[in-house]
C-alpha positions in Angstrom: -20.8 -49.7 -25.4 -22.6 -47.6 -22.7 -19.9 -46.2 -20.3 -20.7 -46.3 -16.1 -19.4 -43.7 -13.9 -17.4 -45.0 -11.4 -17.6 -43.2 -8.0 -14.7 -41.0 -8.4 -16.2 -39.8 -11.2 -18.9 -38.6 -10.0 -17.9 -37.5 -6.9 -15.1 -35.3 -8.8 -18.0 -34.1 -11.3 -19.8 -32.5 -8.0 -16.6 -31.4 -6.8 -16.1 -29.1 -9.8 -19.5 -27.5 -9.8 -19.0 -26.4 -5.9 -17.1 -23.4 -5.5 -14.6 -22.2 -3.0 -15.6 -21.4 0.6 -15.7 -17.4 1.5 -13.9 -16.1 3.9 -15.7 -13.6 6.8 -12.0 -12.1 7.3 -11.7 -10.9 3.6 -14.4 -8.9 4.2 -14.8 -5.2 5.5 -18.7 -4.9 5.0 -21.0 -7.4 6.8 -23.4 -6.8 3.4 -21.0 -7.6 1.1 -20.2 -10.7 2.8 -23.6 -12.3 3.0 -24.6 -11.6 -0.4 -21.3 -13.9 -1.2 -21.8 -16.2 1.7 -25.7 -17.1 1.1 -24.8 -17.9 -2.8 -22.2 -20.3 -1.7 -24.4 -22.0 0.7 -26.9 -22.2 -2.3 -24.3 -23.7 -4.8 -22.4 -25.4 -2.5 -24.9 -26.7 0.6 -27.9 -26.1 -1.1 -29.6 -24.2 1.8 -31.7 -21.2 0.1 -32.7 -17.9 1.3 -36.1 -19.5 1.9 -34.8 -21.8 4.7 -32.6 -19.8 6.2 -35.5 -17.4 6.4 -37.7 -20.1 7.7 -35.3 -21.4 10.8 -34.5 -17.5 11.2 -38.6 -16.3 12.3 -38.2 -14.0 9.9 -39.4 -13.2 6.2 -37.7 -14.3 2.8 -38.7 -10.7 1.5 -37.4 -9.1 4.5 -33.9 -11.1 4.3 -34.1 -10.4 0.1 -34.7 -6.4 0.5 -31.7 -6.6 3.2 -29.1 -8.3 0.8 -30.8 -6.1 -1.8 -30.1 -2.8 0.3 -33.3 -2.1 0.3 -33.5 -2.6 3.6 -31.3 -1.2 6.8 -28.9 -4.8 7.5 -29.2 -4.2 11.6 -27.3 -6.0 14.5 -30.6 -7.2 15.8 -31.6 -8.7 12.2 -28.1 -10.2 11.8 -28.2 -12.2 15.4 -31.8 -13.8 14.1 -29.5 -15.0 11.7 -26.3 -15.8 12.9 -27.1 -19.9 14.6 -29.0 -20.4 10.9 -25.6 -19.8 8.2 -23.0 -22.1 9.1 -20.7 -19.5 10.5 -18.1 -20.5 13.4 -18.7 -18.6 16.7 -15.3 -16.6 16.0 -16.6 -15.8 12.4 -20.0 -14.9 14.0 -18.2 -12.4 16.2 -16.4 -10.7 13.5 -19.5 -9.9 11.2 -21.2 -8.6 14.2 -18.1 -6.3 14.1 -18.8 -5.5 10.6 -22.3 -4.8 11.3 -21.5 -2.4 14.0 -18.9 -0.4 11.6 -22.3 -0.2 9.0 -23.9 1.3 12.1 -21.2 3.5 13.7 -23.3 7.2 14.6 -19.6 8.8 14.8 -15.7 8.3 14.0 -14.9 7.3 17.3 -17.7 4.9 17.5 -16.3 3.6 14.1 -12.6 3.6 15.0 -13.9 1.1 18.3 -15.1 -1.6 15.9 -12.2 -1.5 13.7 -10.3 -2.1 16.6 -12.0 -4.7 17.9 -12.3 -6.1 14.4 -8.5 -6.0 14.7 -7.9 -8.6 17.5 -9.1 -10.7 15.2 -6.2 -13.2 14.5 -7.4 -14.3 10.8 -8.2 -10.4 9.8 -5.0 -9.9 11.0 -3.2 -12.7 8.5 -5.3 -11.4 5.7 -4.8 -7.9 6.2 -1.7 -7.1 7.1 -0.9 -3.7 5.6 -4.2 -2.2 7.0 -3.9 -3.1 10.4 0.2 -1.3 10.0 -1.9 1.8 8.1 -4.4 2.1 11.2 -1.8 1.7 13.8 0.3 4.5 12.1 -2.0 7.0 11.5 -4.0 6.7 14.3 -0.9 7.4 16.6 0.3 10.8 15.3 3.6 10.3 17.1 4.2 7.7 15.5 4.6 9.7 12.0 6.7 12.5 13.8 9.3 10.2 15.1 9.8 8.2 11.8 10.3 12.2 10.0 12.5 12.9 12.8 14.6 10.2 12.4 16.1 11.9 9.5 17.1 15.0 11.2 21.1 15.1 11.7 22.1 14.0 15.2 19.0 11.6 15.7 19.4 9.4 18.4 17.8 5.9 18.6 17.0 6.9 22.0 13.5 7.9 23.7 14.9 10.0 26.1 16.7 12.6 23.1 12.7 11.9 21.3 11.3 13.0 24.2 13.1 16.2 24.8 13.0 16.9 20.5 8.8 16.7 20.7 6.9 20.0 21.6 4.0 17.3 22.5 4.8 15.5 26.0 5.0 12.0 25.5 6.0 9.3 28.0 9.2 7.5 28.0 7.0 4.0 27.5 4.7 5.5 24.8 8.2 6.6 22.7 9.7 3.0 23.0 6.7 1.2 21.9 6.6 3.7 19.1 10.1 2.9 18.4 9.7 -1.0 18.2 6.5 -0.5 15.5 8.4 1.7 13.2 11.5 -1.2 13.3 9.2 -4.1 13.2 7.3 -2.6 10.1 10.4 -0.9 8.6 8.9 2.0 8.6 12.5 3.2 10.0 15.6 1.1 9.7 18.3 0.2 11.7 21.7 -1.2 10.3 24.4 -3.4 11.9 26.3 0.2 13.2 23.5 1.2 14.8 22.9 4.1 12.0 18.9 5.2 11.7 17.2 5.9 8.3 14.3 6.6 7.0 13.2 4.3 4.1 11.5 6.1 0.8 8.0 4.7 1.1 4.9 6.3 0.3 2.4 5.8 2.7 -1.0 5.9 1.7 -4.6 5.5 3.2 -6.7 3.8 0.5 -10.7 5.0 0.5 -13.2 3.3 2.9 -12.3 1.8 6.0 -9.1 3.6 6.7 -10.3 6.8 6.3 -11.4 7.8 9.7 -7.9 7.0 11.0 -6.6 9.7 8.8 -9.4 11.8 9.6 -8.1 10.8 13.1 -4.8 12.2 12.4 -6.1 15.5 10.5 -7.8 16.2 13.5 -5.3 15.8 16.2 -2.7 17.9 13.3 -5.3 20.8 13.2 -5.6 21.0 17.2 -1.5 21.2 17.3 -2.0 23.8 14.5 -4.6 25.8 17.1 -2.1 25.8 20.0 0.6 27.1 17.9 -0.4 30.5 17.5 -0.6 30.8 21.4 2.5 28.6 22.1 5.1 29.3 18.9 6.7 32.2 18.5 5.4 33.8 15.1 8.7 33.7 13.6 8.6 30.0 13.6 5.4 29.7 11.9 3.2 30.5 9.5 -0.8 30.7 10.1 -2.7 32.7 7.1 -6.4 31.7 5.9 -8.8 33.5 3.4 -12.4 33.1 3.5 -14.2 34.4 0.7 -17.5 33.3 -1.3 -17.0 31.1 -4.4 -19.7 29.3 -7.0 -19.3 25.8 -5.5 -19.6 24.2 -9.1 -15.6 26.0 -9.1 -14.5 24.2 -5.9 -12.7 21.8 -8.0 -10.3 24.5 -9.2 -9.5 25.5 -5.7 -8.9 21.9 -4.9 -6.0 22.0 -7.7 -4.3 24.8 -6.6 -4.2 23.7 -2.8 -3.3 20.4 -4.2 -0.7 21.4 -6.7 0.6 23.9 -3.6 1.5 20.7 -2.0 3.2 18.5 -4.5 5.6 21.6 -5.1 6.4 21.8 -1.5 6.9 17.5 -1.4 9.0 18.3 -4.5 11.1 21.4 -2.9 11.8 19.6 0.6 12.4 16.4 -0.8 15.7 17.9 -1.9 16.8 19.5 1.2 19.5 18.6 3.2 21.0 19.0 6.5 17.9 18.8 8.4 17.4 20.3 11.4 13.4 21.2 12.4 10.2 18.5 12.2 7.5 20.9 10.6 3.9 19.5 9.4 2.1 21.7 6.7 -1.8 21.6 6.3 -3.4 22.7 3.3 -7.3 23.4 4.1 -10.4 24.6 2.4 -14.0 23.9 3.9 -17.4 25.8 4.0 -18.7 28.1 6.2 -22.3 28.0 4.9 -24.9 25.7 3.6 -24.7 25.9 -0.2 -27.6 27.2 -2.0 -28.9 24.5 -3.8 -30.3 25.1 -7.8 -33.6 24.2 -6.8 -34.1 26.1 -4.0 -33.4 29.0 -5.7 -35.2 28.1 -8.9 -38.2 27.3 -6.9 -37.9 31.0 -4.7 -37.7 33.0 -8.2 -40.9 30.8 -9.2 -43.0 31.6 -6.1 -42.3 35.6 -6.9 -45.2 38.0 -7.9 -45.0 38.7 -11.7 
């Protein structure tokens, strides 16, 4: 006996072979996304590179170099594209965003399209400890009041913050600071009204949260300059060394700094009784442009004999 497909059957046979839809808001590089996004609309709508390229104006080989990288993947490229790949206007909006962190010239050119990729309600949902991590580190205070917090006599109060900070910060700017370490437990409150600090590392994984720390170097190092003119030197402690070094040993100076570090987590970590909010930097960064091999290979070559 010859058996007949009924209609469920088939139509649940092409249901298994499409695959799940991608999602822009996943994403953090516009690139990464199309390659993903043009491969489902090939399994799963069977629109090909060729058409899209067709409706676009604009060459196959031009759109295959640019999801091969072998191309620059521009804004102005992208909108050609845009009304041709099934995106909503909202998800249209939010790869644009990506496309303009690919292009960013500068950090604060960057940090502007990750914010604005933030308002994004979706990104939002699907990315929840980034956008906390941005927020954090991109408002400095932010980390000072959740340290101070566990000094002895902290008050729960922006007006005893505001006098404990060397840094003037408004009354406003300290509350809203307040409710954003509560909401994300990045300080708790109990039932009494007590304040403490929760033991949770915070962390800034590589790629697109690493000009906010870069943010929050920066604005550290500034407070760092001003402190030699406006802390007594008792109260702090400035020293630097600059020396020359083979850069193939930079690695080894990167342990020690590093290690240097970790010992002072582990020593304050068991103090006690605390009583001053103090941030340590450990630094190390060139002064010149390293000689490259090459260079000097080629410079010994070119010499008389």
């Amino acid at each position: 006996m010859t058996a007949v497909k009924k209609n469920s059957d088939i139509s649940n046979s092409e249901a298994a072979t499409k695959t799940a839809k991608v999602n822009v808001y996943a994403y953090n590089s516009a690139l990464s996304f199309l390659r993903d996004w043009t491969s489902w609309l090939k399994t799963d709508r069977q629109i090909t590179l060729q058409s899209i390229a067709q409706s676009a104006g604009v060459a196959k080989s031009a759109l295959t170099m640019a999801l091969q990288a072998r191309r620059p993947l521009t804004s102005k490229f992208l909108r050609k594209l845009l009304p041709h790949i099934e995106l909503s206007k909202s998800e249209q909006n939010f790869l644009l965003c990506l496309i303009q962190l690919d292009e960013a010239q500068s950090p604060d050119e960057y940090l502007l399209a990750l914010k604005r990729a933030h308002r994004f309600v979706e990104y939002q949902r699907l990315n929840p400890l980034e956008i906390e991590t941005f927020h954090y580190f991109t408002n400095w205070h932010y980390v000072a009041i959740r340290e101070l917090s566990a000094l002895e006599g902290f008050q729960l109060d922006a007006k005893w913050i505001q006098n404990h900070l060397r840094t003037p910060f408004t009354l406003q700017e300290i509350r809203r600071a307040l409710d954003f370490l509560i909401a994300h437990e990045f300080i708790k409150v109990d039932e009494h009204g007590q304040v403490s600090k929760p033991d949770r590392k915070i962390e800034c994984s590589p790629g697109v949260l690493r000009p906010a720390l870069a943010m929050f170097h920066q604005e550290m190092l500034k407070m760092a300059s001003g402190s030699i003119v406006q802390t007594e030197s008792a109260f702090r402690n400035i020293t630097s060394y600059t020396c020359g070094i083979p850069l193939e040993k930079f690695e080894e100076v990167r342990e020690i700094l590093d290690s240097s570090r970790d010992r002072l987590i582990a020593l304050t970590d068991g103090y006690t009784h605390l009583d001053s909010l103090y941030h340590f930097s450990f630094v190390a960064f060139p002064l010149s442009n390293p000689q490259m091999k090459k260079e000097s290979e080629d410079d010994s070559s070119s010499n008389d004999p």
